[in-house]
C-alpha positions as CSV (number, residue, x, y, z in Angstrom):
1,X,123.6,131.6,-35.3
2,X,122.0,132.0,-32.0
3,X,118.8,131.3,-30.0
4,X,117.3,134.1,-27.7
5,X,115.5,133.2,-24.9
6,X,113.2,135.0,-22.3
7,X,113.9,133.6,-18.7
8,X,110.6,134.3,-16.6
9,X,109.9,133.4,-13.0
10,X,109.3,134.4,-9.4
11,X,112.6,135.3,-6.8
12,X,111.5,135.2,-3.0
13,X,114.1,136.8,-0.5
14,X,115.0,134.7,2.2
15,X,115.7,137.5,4.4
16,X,112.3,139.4,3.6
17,X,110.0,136.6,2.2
18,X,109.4,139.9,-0.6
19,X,108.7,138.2,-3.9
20,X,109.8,140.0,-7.3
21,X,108.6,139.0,-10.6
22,X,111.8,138.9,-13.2
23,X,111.9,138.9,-16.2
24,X,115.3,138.7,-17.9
25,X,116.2,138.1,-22.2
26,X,118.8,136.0,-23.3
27,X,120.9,134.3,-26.3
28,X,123.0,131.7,-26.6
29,X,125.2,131.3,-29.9
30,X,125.1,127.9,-31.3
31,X,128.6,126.5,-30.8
32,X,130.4,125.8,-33.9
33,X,131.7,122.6,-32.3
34,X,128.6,119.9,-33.5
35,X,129.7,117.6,-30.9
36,X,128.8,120.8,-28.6
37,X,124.8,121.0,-29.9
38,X,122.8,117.9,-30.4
39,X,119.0,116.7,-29.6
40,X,118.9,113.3,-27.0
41,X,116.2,111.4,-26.5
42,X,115.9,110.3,-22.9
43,X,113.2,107.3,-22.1
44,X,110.4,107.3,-19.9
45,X,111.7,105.9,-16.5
46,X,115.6,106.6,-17.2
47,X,118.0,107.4,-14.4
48,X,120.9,109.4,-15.1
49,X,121.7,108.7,-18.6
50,X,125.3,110.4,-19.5
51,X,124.9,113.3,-21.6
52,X,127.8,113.5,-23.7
53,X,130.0,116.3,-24.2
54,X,131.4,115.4,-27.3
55,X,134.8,116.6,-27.8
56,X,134.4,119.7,-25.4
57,X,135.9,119.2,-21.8
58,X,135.4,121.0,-18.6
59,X,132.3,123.0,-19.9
60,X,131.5,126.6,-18.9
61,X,128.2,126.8,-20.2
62,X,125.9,124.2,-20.8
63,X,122.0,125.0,-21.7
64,X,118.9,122.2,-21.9
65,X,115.5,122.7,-23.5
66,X,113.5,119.7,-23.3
67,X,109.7,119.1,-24.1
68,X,108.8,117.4,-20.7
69,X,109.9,117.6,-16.8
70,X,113.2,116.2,-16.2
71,X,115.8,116.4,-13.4
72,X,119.5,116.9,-13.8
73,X,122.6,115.8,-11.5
74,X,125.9,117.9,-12.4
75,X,129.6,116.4,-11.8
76,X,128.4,112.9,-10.7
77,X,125.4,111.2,-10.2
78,X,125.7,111.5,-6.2
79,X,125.1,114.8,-6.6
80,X,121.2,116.7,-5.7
81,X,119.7,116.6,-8.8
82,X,117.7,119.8,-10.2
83,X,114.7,119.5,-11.3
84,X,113.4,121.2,-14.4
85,X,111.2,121.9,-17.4
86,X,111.5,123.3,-20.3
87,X,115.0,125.0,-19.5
88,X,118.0,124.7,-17.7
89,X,120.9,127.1,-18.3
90,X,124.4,126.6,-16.0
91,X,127.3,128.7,-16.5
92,X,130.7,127.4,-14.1
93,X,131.7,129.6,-11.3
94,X,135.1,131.0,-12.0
95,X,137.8,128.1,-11.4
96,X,135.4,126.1,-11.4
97,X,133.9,123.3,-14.6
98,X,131.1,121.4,-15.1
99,X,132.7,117.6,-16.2
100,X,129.4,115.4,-16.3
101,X,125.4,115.6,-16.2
102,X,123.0,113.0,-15.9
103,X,119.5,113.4,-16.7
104,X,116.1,111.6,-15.0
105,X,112.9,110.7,-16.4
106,X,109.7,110.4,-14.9
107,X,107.3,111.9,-16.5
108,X,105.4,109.3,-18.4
109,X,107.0,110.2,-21.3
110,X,109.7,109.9,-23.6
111,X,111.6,113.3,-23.7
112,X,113.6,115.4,-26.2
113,X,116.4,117.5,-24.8
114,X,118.4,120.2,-27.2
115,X,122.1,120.2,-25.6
116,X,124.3,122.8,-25.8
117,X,127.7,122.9,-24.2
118,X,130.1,125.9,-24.5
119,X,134.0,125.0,-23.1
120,X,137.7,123.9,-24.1
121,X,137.8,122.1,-27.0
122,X,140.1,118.9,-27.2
């Protein structure tokens, strides 16, 4: 099974200051791992709950749809966290893994979040 996805938005060069309109389609097969694809709730006013990763480690891929704004620190909570809604797709670097993410609330309301992580199984 999988879930296709239109990613829509606005790139600005920072060379130029040009601005191009993309508009990109997607799909993302459900893992067959169903420690890999959940729903978590995360409460109004939450600071970097732990989203678990189940029995996958050192992720490649991880993808968030939530129904209200959140924000998201990758590898550690020290780290910048992104702010997003809706959607937030990652894929790792080569050589590189994403270990941990911690999500933020504050949007007045209690959110839903579909998680799915793609990586080594243990």
């Amino acid at each position: 099974m999988s879930i296709t996805y239109t990613l829509k938005g606005d790139l600005r060069s920072a060379r130029t200051g040009d601005k191009t309109r993309i508009i990109h389609p997607f799909s993302i097969a459900k893992p067959t791992d169903p420690q890999a694809c959940f729903d978590q709730t995360v409460a109004n006013a939450a600071v970097d709950d732990v989203v678990s990763f189940g029995s996958v480690v050192n992720a490649t891929l991880v993808a968030l749809y939530s129904n209200q704004e959140l924000s998201v620190k990758i590898n550690g909570t020290g780290n910048f966290a992104v702010p997003f809604k809706e959607a937030f797709i990652l894929a790792a670097t080569a050589g590189q893994a994403i270990t941990s993410l911690h999500l933020s609330n504050a949007s007045g309301q209690i959110a839903t979040v579909q998680v799915y992580i793609v990586g080594a199984v243990t």
